[in-house]
C-alpha positions in Angstrom: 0.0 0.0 0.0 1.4 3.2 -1.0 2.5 5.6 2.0 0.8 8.8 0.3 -2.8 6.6 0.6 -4.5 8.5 3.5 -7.7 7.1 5.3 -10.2 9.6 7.9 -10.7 7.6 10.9 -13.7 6.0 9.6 -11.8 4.3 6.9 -9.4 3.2 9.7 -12.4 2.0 11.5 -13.1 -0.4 8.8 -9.8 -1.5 8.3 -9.3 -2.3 11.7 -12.2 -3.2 13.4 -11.8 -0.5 16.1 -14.5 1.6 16.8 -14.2 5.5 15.7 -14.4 6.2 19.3 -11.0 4.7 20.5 -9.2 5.6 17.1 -10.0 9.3 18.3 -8.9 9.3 21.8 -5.6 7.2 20.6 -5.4 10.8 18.4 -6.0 12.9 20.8 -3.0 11.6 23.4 -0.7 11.3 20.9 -0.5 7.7 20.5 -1.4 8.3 16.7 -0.7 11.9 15.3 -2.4 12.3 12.1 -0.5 12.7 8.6 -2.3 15.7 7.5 -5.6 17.4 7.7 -8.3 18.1 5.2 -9.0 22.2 4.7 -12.0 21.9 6.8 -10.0 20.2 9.9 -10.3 16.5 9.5 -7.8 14.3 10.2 -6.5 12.2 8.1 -4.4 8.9 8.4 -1.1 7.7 6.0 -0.4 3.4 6.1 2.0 4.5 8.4 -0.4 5.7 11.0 -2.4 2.6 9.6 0.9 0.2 10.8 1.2 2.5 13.9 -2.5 2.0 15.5 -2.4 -1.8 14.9 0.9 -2.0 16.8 -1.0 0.2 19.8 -4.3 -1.8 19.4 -1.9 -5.1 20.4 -0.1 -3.5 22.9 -3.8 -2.5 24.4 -4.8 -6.0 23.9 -1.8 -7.3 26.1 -3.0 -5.2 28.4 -0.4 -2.5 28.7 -1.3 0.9 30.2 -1.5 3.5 27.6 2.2 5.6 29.3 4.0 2.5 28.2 2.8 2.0 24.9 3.7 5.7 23.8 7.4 5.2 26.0 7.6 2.0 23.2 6.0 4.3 20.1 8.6 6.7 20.9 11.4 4.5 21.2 11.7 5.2 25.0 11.4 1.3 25.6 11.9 -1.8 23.8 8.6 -3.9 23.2 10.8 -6.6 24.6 11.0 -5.1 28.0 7.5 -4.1 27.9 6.4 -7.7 27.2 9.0 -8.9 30.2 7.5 -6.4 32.9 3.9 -7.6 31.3 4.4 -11.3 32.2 6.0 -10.4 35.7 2.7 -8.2 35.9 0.2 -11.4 34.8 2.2 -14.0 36.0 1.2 -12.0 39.6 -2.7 -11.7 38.4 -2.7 -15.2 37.7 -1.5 -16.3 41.1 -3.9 -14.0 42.8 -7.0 -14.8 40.6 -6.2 -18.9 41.6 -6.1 -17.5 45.2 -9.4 -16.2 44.4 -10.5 -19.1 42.9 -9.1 -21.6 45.3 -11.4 -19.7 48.0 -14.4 -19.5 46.4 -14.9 -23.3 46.1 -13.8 -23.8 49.2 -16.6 -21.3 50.4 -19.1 -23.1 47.5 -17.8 -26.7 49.4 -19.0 -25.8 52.4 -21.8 -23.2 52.3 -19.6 -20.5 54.3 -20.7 -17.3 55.9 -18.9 -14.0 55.8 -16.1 -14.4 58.1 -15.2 -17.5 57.2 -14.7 -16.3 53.8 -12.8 -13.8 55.0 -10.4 -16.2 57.2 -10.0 -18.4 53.9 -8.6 -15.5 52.3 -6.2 -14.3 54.5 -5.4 -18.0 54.4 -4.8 -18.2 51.1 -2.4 -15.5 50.6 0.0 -16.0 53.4 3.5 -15.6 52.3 5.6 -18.8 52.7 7.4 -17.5 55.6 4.3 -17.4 58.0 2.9 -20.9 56.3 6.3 -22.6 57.8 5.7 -20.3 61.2 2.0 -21.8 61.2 3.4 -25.6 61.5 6.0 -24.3 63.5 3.8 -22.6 66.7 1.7 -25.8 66.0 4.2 -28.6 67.0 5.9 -26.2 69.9 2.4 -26.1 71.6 2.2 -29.4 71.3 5.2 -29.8 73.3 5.4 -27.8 75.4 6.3 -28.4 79.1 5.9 -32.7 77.9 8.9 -35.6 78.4 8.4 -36.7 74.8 10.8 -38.5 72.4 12.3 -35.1 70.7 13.7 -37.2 67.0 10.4 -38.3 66.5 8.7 -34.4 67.1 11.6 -33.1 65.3 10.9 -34.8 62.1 6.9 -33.9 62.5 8.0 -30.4 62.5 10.3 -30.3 59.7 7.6 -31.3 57.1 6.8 -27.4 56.1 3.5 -26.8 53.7 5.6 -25.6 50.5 2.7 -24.3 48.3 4.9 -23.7 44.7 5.0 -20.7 43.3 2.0 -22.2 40.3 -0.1 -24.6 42.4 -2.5 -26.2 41.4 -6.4 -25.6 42.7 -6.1 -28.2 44.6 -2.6 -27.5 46.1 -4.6 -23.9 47.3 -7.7 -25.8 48.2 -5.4 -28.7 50.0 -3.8 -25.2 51.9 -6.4 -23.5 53.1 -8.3 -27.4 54.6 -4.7 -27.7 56.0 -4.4 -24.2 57.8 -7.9 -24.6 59.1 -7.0 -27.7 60.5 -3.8 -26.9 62.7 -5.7 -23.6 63.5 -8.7 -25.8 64.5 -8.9 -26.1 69.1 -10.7 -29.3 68.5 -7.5 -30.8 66.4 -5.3 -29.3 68.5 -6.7 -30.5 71.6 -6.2 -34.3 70.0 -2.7 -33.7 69.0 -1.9 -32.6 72.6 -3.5 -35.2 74.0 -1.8 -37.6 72.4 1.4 -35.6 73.6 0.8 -35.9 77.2 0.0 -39.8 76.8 3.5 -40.4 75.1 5.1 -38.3 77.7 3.2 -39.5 80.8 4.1 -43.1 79.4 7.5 -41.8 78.7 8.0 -41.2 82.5 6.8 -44.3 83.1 9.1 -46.1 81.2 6.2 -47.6 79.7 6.4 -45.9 75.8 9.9 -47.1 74.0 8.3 -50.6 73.5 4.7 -49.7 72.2 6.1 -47.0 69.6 9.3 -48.8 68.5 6.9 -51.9 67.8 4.4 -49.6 66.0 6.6 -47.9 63.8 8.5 -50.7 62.9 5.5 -52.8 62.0 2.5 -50.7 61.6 2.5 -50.9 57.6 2.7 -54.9 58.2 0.0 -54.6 60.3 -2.2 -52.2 57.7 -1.8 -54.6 55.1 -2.9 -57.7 57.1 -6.1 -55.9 58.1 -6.4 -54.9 54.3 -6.0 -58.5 53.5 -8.5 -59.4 56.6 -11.2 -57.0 55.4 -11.0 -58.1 51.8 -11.6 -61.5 52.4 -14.1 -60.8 54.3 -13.3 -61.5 57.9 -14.6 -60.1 60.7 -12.4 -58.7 64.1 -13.1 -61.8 65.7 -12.6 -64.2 63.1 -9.0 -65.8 63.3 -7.8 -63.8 60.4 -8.4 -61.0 63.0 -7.2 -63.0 66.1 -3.5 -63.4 64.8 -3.4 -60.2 64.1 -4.4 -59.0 67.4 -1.8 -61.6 69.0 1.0 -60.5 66.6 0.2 -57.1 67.4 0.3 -57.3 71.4 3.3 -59.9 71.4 5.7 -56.9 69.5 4.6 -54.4 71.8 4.1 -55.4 74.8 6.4 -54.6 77.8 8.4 -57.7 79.4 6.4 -57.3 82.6 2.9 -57.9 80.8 1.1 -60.8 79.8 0.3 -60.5 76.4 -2.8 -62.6 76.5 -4.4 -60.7 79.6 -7.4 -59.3 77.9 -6.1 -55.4 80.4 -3.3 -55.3 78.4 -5.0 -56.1 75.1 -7.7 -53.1 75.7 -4.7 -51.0 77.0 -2.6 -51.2 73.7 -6.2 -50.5 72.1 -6.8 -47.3 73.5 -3.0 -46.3 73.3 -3.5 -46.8 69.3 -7.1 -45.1 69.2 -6.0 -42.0 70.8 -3.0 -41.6 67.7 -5.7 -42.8 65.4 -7.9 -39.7 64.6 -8.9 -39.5 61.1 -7.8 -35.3 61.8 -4.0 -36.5 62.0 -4.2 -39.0 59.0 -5.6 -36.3 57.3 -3.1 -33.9 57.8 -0.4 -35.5 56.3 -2.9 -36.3 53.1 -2.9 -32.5 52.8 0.6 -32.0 53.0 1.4 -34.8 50.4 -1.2 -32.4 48.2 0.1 -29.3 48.8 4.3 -30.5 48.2 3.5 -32.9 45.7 4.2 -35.9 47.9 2.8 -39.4 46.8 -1.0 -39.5 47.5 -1.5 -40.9 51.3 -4.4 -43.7 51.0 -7.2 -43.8 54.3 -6.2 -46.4 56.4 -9.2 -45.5 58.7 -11.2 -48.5 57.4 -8.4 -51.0 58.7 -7.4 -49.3 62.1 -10.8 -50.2 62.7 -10.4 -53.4 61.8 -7.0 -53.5 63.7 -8.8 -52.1 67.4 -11.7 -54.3 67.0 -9.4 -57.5 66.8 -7.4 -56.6 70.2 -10.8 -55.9 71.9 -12.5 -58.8 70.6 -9.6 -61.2 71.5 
């Protein structure tokens, strides 16, 4: 097209598909100076100007601010660093509209009213620094002033949430169940609880036994009650009586008797008190939220497991 070919804005309209509105203003701040004017005043456009308002239109598109598309027209920028500061600048909208988004199916989940809304969003844009503080202050209440075996706290304190920096919505959604929870009195009431046994036991010289035996076969154990429940046998059935002997004979103490039904019941409620579905759960929402390997419910077989030592 010939540079001495001059359109009005209406023409420019056409060609462009921008309304004769917008073409005007983009004249009248200097984004788009016209070639010439026509005796009675009218402005006129060369395929310059033409080239010139379709680079602004894009620029407008990408959503940058009109002072930075006239600092690129006039050579005052590069479109290069425009576009870099641009994806810094959406990369943050982005995160923030997931936030958004993250909250509002939580609150759509569970029917919430205005304050809790308003504590989900809060929770949802904590910096990292205060999400690792949260799990900190957690863990220290729950042990403080208590004789408890400080390796094994130590390593439930070092797993930190570490939400990265383009989670997905359920990394947010995982977050903000997971803040909840260590926030929640009635989840930290069980924690400490289950503090004060281990430490009270601890005293007693009664706990190194149970736990080593526990966390040296507990995943044996889940898999024989899987194995139990899937062949259909009940707690009482002898599927579910070896179990509940294999289970007392590792962990009881050398002064008990680990057919006397006291001790049986004892090791029972020992095991129920660290078997709230709140704890398993908090560790499902942490494998969300850092990517871990999803952590499978093993509710259905501690069940299965304390219904065998009481039934024996």
């Amino acid at each position: 097209m010939p540079a001495t070919t001059v359109f009005t804005i209406g023409e420019l309209s056409r060609r462009t598909g921008l309304p004769v509105k917008t073409i005007r203003f983009y004249s009248d701040e200097g984004l788009l100076p016209p070639t010439q004017r026509t005796g009675a005043g009218y402005r006129l456009y060369d395929a310059h100007a033409l080239a010139r308002l379709e680079l602004v239109r894009t620029l407008r598109e990408l959503g940058i601010g009109l002072p930075d598309v006239s600092r690129a027209l006039a050579r005052e920028t590069t479109v290069r660093d425009l576009a870099t500061s641009h994806v810094d600048a959406l990369d943050e909208q982005i995160r923030r509209l997931r936030l958004r988004r993250a909250v509002l199916r939580a609150v759509l989940k569970r029917d919430s009213e205005l304050e809790e809304v308003k504590l989900m969003n809060r929770i949802a844009q904590m910096p990292d620094e205060q999400r690792r503080r949260l799990v900190d202050e957690f863990w220290a209440e729950m042990m403080e002033g208590l004789d408890v075996d400080p390796a094994f706290y130590a390593r439930m304190q070092s797993a930190k949430p570490d939400l990265p920096d383009d989670p997905t919505p359920e990394q947010l959604e995982a977050w903000i169940e997971f803040a909840e929870l260590v926030q929640d009195p009635g989840f930290r009431q069980s924690i400490r609880t289950m503090s004060e046994r281990h430490s009270t036991a601890r005293e007693a010289g009664e706990y190194e036994q149970p736990s080593k035996a526990q966390q040296e076969n507990w995943a044996a154990w889940m898999t024989d009650a899987r194995s139990a429940l899937d062949a259909g046998h009940a707690p009482d059935s002898p599927a579910g009586r070896a179990l509940a002997d294999a289970i007392v004979i590792a962990s009881a103490r050398p002064d008990q008797d680990p057919a006397d039904p006291a001790v049986r019941d004892q090791l029972a409620g020992g095991i129920a008190v660290g078997a709230d579905p709140r704890a398993e759960r908090y560790w499902q929402l942490l494998a969300t939220i850092n990517g871990w390997p999803a952590i499978p419910s093993r509710q259905e077989e501690v069940r299965f497991l304390l219904a065998a030592l009481r039934a024996s």
